[in-house]
C-alpha positions as CSV (number, residue, x, y, z in Angstrom):
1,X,103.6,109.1,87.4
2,X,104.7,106.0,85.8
3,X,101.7,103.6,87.2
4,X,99.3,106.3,85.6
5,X,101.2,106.4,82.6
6,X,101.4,102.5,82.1
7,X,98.1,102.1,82.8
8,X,96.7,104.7,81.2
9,X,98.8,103.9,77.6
10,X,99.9,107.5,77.7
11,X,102.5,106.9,75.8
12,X,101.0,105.0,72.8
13,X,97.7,107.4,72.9
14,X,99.9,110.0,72.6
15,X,101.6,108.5,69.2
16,X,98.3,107.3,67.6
17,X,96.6,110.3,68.1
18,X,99.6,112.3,66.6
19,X,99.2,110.2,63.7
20,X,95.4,111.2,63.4
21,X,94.2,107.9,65.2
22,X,91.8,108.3,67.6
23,X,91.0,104.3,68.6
24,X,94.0,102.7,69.1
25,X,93.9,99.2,70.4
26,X,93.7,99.8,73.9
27,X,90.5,101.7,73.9
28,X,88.9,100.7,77.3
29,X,91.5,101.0,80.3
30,X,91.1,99.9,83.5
31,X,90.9,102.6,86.4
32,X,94.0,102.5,89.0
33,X,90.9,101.9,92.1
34,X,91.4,98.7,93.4
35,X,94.2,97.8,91.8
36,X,96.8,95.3,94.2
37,X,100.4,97.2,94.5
38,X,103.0,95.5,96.0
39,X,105.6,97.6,96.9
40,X,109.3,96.5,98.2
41,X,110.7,98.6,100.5
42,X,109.4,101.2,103.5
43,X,111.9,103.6,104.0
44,X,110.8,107.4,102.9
45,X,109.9,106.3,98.9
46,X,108.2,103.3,100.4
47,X,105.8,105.1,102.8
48,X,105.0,108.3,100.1
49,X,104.3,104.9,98.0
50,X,102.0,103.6,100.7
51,X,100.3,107.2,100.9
52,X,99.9,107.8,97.1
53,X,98.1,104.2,96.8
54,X,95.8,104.9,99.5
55,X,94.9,108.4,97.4
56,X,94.5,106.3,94.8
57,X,92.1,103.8,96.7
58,X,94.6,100.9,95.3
59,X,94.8,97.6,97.7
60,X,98.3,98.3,99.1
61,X,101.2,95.6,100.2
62,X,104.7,96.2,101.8
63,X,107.8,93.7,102.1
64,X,110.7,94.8,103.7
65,X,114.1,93.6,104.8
66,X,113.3,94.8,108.6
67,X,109.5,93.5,108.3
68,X,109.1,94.9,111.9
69,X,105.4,95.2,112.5
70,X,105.8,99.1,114.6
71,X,107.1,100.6,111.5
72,X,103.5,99.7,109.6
73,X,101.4,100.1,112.8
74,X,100.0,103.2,110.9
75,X,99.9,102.9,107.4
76,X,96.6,101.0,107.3
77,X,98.4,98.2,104.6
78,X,96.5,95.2,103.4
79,X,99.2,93.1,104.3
80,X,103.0,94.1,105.8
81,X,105.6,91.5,105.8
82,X,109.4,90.2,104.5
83,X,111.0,89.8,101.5
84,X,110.7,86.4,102.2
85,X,107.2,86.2,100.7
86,X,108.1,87.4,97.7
87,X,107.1,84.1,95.7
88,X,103.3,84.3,97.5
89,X,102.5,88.1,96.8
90,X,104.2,88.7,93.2
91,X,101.3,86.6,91.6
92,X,98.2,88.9,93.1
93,X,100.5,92.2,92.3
94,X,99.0,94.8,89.5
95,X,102.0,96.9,90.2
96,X,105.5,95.8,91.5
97,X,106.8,98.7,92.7
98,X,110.9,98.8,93.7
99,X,111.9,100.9,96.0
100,X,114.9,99.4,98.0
101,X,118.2,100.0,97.5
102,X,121.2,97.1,95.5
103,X,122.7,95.7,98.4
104,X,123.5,92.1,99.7
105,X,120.4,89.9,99.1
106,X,118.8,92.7,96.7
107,X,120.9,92.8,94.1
108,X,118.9,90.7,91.5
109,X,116.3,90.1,93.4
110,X,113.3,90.4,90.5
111,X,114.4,87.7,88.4
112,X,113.1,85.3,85.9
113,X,111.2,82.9,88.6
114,X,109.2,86.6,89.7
115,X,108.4,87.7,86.3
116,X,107.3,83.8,85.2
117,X,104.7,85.1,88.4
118,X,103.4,87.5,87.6
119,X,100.5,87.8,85.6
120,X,100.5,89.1,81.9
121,X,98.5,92.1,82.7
122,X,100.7,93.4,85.9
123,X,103.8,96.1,85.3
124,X,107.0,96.7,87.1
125,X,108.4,99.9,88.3
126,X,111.6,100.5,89.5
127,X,112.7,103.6,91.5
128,X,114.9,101.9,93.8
129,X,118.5,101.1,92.2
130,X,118.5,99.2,88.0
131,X,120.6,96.5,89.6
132,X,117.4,94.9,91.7
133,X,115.9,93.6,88.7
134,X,117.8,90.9,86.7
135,X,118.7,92.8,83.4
136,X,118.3,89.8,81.5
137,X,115.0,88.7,82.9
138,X,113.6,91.5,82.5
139,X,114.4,92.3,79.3
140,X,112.7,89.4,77.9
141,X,109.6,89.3,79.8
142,X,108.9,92.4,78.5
143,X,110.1,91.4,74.9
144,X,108.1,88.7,74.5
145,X,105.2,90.5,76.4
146,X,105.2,88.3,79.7
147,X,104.4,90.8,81.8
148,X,101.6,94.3,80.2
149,X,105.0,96.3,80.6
150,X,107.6,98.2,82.6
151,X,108.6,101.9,84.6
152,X,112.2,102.4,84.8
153,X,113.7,105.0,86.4
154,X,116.9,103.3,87.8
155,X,119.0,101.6,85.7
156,X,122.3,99.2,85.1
157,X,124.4,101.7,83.3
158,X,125.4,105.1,83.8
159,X,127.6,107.6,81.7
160,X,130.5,109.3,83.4
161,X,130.7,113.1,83.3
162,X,130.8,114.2,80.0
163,X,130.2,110.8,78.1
164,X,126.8,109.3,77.0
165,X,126.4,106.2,77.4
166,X,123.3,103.4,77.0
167,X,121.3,102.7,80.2
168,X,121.4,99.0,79.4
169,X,123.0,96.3,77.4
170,X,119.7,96.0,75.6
171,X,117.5,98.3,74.1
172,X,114.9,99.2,76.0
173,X,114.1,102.1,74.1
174,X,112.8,99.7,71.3
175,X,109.8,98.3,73.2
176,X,106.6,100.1,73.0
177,X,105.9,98.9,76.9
178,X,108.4,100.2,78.5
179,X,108.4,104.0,80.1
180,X,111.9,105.3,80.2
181,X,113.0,108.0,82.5
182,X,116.8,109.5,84.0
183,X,116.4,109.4,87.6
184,X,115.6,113.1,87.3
185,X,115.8,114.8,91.1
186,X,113.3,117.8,91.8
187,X,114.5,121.0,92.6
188,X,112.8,120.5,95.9
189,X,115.0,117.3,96.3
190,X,118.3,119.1,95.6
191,X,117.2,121.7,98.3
192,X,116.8,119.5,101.3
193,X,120.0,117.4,100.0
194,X,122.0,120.3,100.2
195,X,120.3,121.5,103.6
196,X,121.4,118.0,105.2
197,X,125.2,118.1,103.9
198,X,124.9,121.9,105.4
199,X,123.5,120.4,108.7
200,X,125.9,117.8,108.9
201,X,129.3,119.5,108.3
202,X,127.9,121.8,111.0
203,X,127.8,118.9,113.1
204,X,130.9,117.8,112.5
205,X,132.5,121.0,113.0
206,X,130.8,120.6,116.5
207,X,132.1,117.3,117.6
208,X,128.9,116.3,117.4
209,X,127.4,112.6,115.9
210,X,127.0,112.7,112.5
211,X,123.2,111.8,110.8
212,X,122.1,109.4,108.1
213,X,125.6,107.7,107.8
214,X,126.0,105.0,105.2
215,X,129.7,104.1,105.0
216,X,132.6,104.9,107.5
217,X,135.5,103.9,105.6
C-alpha cells in the first residue's frame, strides 16, 4: 500500500485534483515493474514482501541478520544476503523496505551514511519498528528532498492509553513526501493473535513447551 501510494503520488493527486487541478507536476509516473526493492528482514513480513514484489514483477533483494542461504532456497530472489552489505545494495534500491525488528545492531541502522546512498528518486518504508531508522537522519533527507520520499508506519513515539501524543520529535506531518500511517492491525491480524495466546495458555496448562517465546524473564 505505501510503495503504490509513493509512487503513484496518491497523495498529492488527490489534493490537486480536489482543488480543481488536473496536471499537477508529477504528471508521468513510473510503473512499479522492474523496480529494485531491497527489503531488510525475512521473517513472515519479509517473505509476504518477497511475494508481493514478485506479483508486482519488481527485481527483489533480501538482507538478513541469519543470511542462511535454506531459508531463501525458494523465494526465487535476485540476490539474498547479510546486513553486512548494506553499504553495496542501498545505492541500486528503488524501495528500502524495513521490516526487522529494534534490537541490538538494528537500532539505528538506516542512518545518514544510507540515506547520503541512496539515490534521490528511491523511498523508504518502514513497517518494522520507528527506532531502525535514525530519526534525525531521516528527517532531513526527506526535508531537504535527498531521498523522492518516505512510508512510515512504525514510529519513535507512542502515546500511553488515553493521551495523544506526536509520533516524532519532528513534524513529519509537514512534508508533502511523507505517507503517515498508525500501525493499524487487521481484524484478521487480531484473530490469529488472539488464537495463539489461546493456543499457548493451553499449552501451558498442559506442561507442555511453550511457542514463539521472546523473553523469559
Amino acid at each position: 500500500m505505501l510503495m503504490l501510494s509513493l509512487q503513484k503520488g496518491l497523495l498529492p493527486l488527490d489534493a490537486a485534483l480536489r482543488r480543481g487541478n488536473w496536471t499537477p507536476q508529477r504528471t508521468y509516473l513510473a510503473e512499479l515493474r522492474e523496480r529494485k526493492l531491497l527489503i531488510l528482514g525475512l521473517g513472515h513480513i519479509g517473505r509476504e514482501l518477497v511475494r508481493w514484489g514478485r506479483f508486482l514483477d519488481m527485481q527483489t533483494t533480501v538482507l538478513t541478520r541469519h543470511a542462511d542461504p535454506e531459508r531463501a532456497v525458494d523465494l526465487d530472489l535476485e540476490h539474498f544476503g547479510s546486513l553486512s552489505e548494506l553499504e553495496d545494495c542501498v545505492p541500486q534500491a528503488d524501495f528500502l523496505v524495513v521490516a526487522i525488528p529494534a534490537g541490538e545492531g538494528s537500532v539505528g541502522l538506516i542512518g545518514a551514511k544510507e540515506f547520503s546512498l541512496m539515490k534521490s528518486s528511491s523511498f523508504v518504508i518502514n513497517v518494522g519498528r520507528g527506532p531502525v531508522l535514525d530519526e534525525d537522519a531521516l528527517y532531513e533527507a526527506l526535508r531537504d528532498c535527498r531521498i523522492a520520499g518516505a512510508g512510515l508506519d512504525v514510529w519513535w513515539q507512542y502515546p500511553a492509553p488515553g493521551q495523544e501524543c506526536q509520533p516524532s520529535k519532528y513534524p513529519f506531518g509537514e512534508l508533502d513526501n511523507v505517507v503517515m500511517t498508525p500501525h493499524k492491525p487487521t481484524l484478521e491480524t487480531m484473530a490469529y493473535r488472539w488464537r495463539e495466546i489461546a493456543a499457548n495458555l493451553a499449552r501451558f496448562a498442559a506442561e507442555e513447551p511453550l511457542v514463539r517465546v521472546v523473553h523469559r524473564g
